[in-house]
N, C-alpha and C positions, 0 to 999 in steps of 0.2 A: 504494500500500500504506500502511495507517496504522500511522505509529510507535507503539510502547508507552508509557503513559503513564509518565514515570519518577517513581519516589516517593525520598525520603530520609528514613530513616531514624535519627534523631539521639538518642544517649543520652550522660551526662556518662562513666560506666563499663563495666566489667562485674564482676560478680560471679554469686554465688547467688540471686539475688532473684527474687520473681514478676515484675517488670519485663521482666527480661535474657530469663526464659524465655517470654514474650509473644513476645518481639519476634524471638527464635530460631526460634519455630511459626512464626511470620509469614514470615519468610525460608524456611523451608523448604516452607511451602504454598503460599504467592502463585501465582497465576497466571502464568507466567514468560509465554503467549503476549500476556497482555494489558499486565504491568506490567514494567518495567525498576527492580528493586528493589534500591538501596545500602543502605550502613549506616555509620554515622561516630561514633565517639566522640569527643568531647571533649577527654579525657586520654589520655592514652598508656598503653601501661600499663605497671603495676609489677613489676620481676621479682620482687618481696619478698611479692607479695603474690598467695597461692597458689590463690587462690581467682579469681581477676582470670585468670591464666594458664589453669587449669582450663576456664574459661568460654571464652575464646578458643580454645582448642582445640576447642570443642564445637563454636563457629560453622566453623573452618576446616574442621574435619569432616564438617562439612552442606555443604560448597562454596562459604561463604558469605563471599566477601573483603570484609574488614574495613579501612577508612578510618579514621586519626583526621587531629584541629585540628594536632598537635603541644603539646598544654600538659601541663605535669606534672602528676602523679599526681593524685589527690584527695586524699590526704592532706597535702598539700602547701600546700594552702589556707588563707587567712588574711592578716589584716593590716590596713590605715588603710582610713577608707573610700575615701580616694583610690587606694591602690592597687587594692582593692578594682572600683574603679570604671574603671581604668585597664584591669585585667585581663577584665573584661566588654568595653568598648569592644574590646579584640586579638582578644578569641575574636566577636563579631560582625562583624567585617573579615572575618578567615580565614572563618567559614562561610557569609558570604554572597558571594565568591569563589567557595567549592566553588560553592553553586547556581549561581552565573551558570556558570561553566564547563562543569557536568554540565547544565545547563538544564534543571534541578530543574520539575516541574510539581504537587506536591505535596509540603509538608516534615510528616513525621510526627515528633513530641519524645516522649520520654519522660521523663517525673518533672521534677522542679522546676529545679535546675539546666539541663540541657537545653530543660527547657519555654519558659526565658525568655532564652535566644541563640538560640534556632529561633526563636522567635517575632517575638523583633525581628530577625531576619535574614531571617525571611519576609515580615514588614515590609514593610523597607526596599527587597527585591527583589522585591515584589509580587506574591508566590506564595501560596497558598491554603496554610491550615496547620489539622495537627490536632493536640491535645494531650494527651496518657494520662497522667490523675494517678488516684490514690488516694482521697484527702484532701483538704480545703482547705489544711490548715497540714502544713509538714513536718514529721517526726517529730525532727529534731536541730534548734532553735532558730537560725533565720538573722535578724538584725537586721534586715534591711533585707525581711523576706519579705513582709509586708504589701503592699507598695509593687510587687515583682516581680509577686505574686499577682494586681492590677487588671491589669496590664501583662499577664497572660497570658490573665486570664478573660476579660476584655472588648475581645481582638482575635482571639482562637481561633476560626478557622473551625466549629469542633467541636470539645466536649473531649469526650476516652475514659473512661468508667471500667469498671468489675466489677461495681457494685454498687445498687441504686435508693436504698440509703441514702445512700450516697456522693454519689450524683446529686443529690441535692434540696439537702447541704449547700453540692456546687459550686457548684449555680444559686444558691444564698440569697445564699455569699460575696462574689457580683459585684456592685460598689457601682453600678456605671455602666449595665449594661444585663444580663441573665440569659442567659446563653450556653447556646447550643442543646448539649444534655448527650448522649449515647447512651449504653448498657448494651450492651456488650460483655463478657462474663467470659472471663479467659483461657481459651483452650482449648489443651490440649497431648496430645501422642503417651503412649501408656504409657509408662513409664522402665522399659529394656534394662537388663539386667545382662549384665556381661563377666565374674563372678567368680562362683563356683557359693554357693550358701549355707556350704557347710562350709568353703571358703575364705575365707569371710568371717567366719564364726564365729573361724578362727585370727587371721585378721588383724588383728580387734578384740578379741580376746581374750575370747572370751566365753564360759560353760562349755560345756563339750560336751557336757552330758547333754543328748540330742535332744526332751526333753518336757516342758525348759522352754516356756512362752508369754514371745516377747517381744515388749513393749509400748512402741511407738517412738516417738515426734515429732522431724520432722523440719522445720528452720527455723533462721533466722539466730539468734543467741545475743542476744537485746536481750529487756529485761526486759517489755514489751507482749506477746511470743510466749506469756506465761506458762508458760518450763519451770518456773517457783519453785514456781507454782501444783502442776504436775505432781509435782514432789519431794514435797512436802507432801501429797498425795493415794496417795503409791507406799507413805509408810510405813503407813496403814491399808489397801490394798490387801495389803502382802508379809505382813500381821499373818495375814490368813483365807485368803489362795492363795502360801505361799511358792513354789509352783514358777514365778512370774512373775518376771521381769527385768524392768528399764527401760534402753532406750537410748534419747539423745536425742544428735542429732547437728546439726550446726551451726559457723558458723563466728563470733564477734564481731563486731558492726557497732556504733560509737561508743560501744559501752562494754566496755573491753579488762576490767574486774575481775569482769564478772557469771558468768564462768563460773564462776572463784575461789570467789565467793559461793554459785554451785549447790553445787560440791562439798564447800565447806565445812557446807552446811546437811546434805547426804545422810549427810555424816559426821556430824553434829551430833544427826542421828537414828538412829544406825546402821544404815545402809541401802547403807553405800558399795559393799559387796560387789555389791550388789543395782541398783546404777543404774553406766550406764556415760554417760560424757561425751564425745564426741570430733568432731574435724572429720575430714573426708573427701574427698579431691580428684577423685577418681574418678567413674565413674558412677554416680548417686544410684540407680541400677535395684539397685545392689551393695547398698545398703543397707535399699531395701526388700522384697528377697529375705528379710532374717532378721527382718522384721514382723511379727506374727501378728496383734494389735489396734494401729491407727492413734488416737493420743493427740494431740491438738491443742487443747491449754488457751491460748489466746489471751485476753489484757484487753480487747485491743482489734486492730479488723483490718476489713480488706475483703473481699476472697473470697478467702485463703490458696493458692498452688500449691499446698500440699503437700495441701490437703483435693482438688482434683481430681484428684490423683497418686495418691492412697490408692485413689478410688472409680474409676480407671483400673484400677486391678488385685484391683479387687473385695474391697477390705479392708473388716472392720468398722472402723467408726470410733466414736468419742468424743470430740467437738467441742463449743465454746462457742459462745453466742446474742449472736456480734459480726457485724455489718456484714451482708456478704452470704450470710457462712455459713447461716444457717437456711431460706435459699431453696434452697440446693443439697441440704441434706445433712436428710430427713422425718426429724423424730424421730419413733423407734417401728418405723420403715420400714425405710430405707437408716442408719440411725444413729443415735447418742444423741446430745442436743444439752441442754446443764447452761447454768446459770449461768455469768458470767465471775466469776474469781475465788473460785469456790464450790470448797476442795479436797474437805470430804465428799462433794458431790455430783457431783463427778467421780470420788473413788475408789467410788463407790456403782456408778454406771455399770460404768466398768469390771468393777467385780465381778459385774456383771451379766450382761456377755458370757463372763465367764471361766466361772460357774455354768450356763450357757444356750451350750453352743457351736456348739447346732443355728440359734438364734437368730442369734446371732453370722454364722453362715454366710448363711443367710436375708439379713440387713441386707446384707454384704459383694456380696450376689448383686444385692439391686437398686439398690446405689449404681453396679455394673456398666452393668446398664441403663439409669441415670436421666445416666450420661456416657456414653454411647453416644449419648442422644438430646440429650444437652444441649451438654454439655462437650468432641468431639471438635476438634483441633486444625484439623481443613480447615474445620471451621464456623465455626470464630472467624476464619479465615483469608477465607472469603467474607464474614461479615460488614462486615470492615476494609476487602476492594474495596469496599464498596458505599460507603462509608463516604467512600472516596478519589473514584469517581466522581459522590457527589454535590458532592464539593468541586469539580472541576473543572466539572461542569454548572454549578453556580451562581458562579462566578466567570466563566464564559465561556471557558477555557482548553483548548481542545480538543488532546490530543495532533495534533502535525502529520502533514499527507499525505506522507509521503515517496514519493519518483520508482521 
């Protein structure tokens, strides 16, 4: 009988991120007859940190037991570059330990941190590796990322991304040789709700006259997502359809004052009544129940979860012309697709749907369609076996015959 080929699964945390929820589809879809699928974090996680807890519970929930190194938090980071370098050295012992003992036949990294203790712990244990990045460069500035970056390009069995834009700048960034790139876009399950809309209306406090439209984006709180953009676009939008809300919800990532600064600006424009700000630990399904039009002002980006979340439950949308977005999301079609940065021509849109809401419906119906065919979670999910069994082919590593 042939054993299963076993994969690991390696990220530095968890959270809200399109990362975590990659890598959760993936767990939940894999082939369990053909793959033997772990998952390991890095850091431990933090009880402080509500969103880290949240997401663990969503893996536990899927059935899916979670591994970590034993290192403290993320947030925890820091220091000389000796320590620095002392603390990489511990966490590539500990994971390349786990491989030998799980007798890892494929190591899967996600994101940067993790990309490069997978990497040289695949190394060093001689195991075939694939690696999911975004970007070339991380989005929070790491000193030494340059140097990590060659270390990752130009020994990754395969790197993963979302995006063909993304694709061309990984292969450019590799000094030493162009590493073989695939386009895989997250693919994920609709998002379930556990809480009825009018429960959720209380919960977040939002009015209750049923005929408000409200107009969400949803995404980690860092000034790239462009909610600034969206604030700045809501008060010529609430000028010509007061009966619009804005909710944007999110949690802070590396920059704790930007929410401060949203709220300060929707005040700044008297719109505060009118825009709500909040995090939510819950199931994001809760929050896309009181959606009506899907807002995704991004500066910059790859292929956003929340834009295949939105076209999962058949939202219109109003999205910016970053990364991979414009491949997913026709404008004219399944969505409007603006400038980055452009608030007129994002409140224009908007307004567009709001005056047109047969339109509106229309778009919402074949963003349905176009992630039915594109963006379903078992397809990103087969994609990634293939992805895994071409590593094993070409390394020679045949899971073994067992008796």
């Amino acid at each position: 009988m042939r054993r299963r080929a076993r994969v690991l699964s390696v990220i530095g945390d968890l959270g809200f991120g399109g990362a975590e929820h990659r890598l959760l589809a993936l767990a939940r879809n894999i082939d369990r007859e053909l793959f033997d699928h772990s998952v390991i974090t890095i850091n431990q996680a933090d009880p402080d940190r509500e969103e880290t807890c949240a997401m663990r519970r969503c893996f536990a929930e899927s059935g899916v037991e979670l591994k970590d190194l034993g290192e403290g938090p993320s947030g925890a980071e820091g220091g000389s570059p000796w320590s620095k370098g002392s603390r990489l050295a511990r966490r590539v012992r500990k994971l390349s330990r786990v491989i030998a003992a799980l007798d890892v036949d494929v190591v899967d990294t996600h994101l940067e941190p993790a990309a490069l203790v997978g990497t040289i712990s695949a190394m060093l244990t001689g195991r075939p590796r694939a690696v999911t990045l975004y970007h070339p460069r991380p989005l929070v500035p790491k000193r030494f990322w340059m140097l990590a970056q060659q270390i990752i390009l130009n020994n990754a069995g395969l790197v993963l991304t979302d995006s063909e834009v993304r694709a061309r700048e990984l292969q450019s960034a590799a000094r030493l040789r162009a590493p073989e790139v695939r386009v895989i876009p997250n693919g994920i399950p609709p998002p379930e709700a556990a809480r009825s809309r009018d429960e959720m209306r209380a919960a977040l406090a939002l009015p209750e006259d049923p005929h408000i439209c409200v107009i969400g984006q949803i995404g980690a709180l860092v000034e790239f997502k462009g909610q600034m953009v969206l604030v700045e676009a809501a008060r010529s939008v609430l000028e010509k359809a007061p009966h619009a809300y804005f909710l944007i919800v999110g949690y802070s990532k590396h920059e704790p004052h930007y929410r401060r600064r949203l709220e300060a600006r929707a005040a700044e424009l008297g719109i505060s009544e009118r825009v709500k700000i909040v995090s939510y630990p819950g199931p994001i399904g809760d929050v896309w129940g009181l959606i009506d039009i899907h807002a995704h002002a991004s500066t910059f980006d790859s292929l956003p979860n929340a834009v295949i979340e939105g076209m999962s439950l058949g939202k219109p949308a109003v999205v910016t012309a970053v990364g991979g977005v414009p491949d997913a999301v026709e404008h004219g079609r399944s969505g409007l697709v603006v400038p980055p940065g452009d608030a007129g021509a994002f409140a224009d849109a908007l307004l567009e749907f709001l005056r047109r809401p047969e339109f509106a419906r229309e778009c919402g119906e074949a963003a349905l369609r176009r992630y039915m065919q594109q963006y379903r979670a078992d397809l990103t999910a087969r994609r990634l076996e293939r992805c895994f069994l071409d590593l094993l082919a070409a390394d020679g590593r045949r899971p073994r015959i067992e008796s």
